[in-house]
C-alpha positions in Angstrom: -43.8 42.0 -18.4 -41.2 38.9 -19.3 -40.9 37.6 -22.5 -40.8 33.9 -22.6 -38.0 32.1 -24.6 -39.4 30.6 -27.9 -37.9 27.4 -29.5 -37.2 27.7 -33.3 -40.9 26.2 -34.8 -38.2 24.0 -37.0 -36.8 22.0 -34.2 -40.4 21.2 -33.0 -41.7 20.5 -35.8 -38.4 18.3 -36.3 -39.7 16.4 -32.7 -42.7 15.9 -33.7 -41.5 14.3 -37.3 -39.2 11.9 -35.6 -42.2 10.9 -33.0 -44.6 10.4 -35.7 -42.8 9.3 -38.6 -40.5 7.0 -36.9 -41.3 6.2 -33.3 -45.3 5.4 -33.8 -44.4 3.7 -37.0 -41.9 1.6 -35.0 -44.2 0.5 -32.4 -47.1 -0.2 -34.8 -44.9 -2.5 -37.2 -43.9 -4.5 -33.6 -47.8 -4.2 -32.5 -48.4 -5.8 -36.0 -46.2 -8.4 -35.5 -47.2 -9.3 -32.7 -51.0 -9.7 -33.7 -49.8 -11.5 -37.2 -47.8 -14.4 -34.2 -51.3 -14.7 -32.6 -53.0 -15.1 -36.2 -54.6 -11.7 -35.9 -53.2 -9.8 -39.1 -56.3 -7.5 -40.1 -55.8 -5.8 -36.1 -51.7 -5.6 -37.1 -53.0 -4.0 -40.5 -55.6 -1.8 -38.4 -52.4 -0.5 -36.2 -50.1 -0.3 -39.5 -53.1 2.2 -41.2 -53.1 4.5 -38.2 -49.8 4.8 -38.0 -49.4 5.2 -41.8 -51.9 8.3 -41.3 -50.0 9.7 -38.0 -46.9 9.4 -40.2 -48.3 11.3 -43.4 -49.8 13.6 -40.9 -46.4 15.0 -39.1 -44.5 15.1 -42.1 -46.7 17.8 -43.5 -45.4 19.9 -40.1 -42.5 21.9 -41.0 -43.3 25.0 -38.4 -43.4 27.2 -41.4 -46.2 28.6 -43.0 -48.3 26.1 -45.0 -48.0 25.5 -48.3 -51.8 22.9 -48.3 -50.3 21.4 -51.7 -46.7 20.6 -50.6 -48.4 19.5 -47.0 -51.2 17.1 -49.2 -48.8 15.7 -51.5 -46.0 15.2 -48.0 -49.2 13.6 -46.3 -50.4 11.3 -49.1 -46.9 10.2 -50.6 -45.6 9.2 -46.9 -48.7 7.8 -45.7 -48.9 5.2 -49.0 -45.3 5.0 -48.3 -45.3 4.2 -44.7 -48.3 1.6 -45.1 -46.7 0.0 -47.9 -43.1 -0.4 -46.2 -44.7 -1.9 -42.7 -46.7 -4.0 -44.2 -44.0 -5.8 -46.6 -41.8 -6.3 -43.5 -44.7 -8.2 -41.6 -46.2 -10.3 -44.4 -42.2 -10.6 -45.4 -41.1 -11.7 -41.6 -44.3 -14.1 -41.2 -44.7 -15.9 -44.1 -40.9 -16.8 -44.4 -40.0 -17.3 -41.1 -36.9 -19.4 -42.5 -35.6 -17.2 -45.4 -32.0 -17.0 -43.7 -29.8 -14.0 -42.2 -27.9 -13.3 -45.5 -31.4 -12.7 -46.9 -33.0 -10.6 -44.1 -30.0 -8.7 -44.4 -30.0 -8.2 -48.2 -33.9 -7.3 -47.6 -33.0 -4.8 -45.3 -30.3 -3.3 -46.7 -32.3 -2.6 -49.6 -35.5 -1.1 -47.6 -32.5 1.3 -46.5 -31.9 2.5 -50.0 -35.5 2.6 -50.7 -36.2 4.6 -47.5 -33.3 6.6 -48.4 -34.4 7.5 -52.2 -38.1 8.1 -51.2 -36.8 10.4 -48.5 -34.4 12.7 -51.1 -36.7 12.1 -54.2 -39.9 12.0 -53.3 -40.2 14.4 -50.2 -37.1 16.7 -51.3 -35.2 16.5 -47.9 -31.8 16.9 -48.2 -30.3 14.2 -46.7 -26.5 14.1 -47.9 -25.5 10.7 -49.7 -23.3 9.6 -46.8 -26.8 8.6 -45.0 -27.4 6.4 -47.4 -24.0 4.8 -46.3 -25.0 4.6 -42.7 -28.7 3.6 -43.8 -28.4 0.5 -45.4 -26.4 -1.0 -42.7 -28.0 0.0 -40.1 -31.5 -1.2 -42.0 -29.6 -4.6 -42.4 -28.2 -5.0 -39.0 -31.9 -3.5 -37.8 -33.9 -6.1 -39.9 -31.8 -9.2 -38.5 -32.5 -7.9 -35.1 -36.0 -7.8 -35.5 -36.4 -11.6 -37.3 -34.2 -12.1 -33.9 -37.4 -10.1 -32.0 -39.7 -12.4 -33.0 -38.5 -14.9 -30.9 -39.5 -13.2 -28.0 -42.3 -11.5 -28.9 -43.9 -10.6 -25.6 -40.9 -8.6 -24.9 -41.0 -7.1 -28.6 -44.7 -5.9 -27.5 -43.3 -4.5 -24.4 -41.2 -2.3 -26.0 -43.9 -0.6 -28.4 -45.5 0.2 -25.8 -42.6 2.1 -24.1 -41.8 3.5 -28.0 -45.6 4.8 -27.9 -45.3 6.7 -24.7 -42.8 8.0 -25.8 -43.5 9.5 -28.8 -46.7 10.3 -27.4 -44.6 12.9 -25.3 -42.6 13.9 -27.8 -45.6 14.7 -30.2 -47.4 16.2 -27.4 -44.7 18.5 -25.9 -43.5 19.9 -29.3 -47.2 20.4 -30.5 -48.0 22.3 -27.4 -45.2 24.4 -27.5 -46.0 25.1 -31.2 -49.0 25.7 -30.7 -48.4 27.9 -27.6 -45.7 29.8 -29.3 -48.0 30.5 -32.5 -51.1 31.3 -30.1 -48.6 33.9 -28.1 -46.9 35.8 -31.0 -50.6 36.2 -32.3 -51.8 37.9 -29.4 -49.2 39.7 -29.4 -49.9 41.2 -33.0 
């Protein structure tokens, strides 16, 4: 009978980190957004909570065998993390809609080192220092784009939607091959 080719665990669970710990996160801090424009900021907090939890959820995945304290402590510490983040840059991006580029950019350059240090220190991946150097620009550049976004909201909400399908693929396609794969070298045992 033919064998079928496995994918390393670590590169799905890798795909499904990036969709729910980045992508969802993403759509839900645009979602927010937009509710906060139409005076709706308890349904933008609603969306920034489940994503929080989707986020501490995949970064307990690691497609190795699970350690429950390392996976609680990954799934509190990035969920609190992840809630608190989105929801400083929306009650940061509404209630000073005139704070200036400089200071968007100083505000985003220093999310980057925070995302950066919470990443190394407090959930021990090893992210080499020269990320840092790419990540605070990027979070600058990436922050002034989005106070740009909000100009165009409509469009802004367009795109979370298209972010949410797809990491609602990603997250789907890499659990279920996970899950098939660990299901199929079971049986085979």
């Amino acid at each position: 009978m033919p064998t079928l080719p496995t994918i390393n665990p670590q590169t799905l669970a890798e795909l499904l980190q990036v969709g729910g710990q980045y992508i969802i996160p993403i759509a839900a801090l645009l979602r927010a957004l937009y509710s906060g424009m139409r005076g709706k900021l308890p349904e933008g907090f609603v969306q920034i909570a489940t994503a929080a939890a989707v986020a501490g959820v995949s970064a307990g995945v690691s497609g190795q065998q699970p350690n429950w304290q390392t996976i609680l402590t990954d799934v509190l510490s990035n969920t609190v993390f992840t809630a608190g983040l989105l929801i400083f840059i929306v009650l940061y991006l509404l209630r000073l809609p005139n704070a200036g580029l400089v200071v968007d950019g100083i505000v985003g350059a220093v999310i980057g080192a925070v995302i950066w240090v919470f990443t190394v220190y407090v959930l021990g991946e090893p992210w080499p220092w020269w990320m840092l150097a790419l990540l605070i620009p990027a979070c600058a550049v990436g922050f002034i784009a989005l106070r740009f976004a909000l100009r165009q909201i409509i469009r802004v909400v367009r795109i979370a939607v298209f972010l949410l399908v797809i990491a609602g693929i990603i997250i789907i396609g890499a659990g279920g091959v996970l899950l098939l794969q660990t299901v199929l070298t079971q049986v085979k045992l």
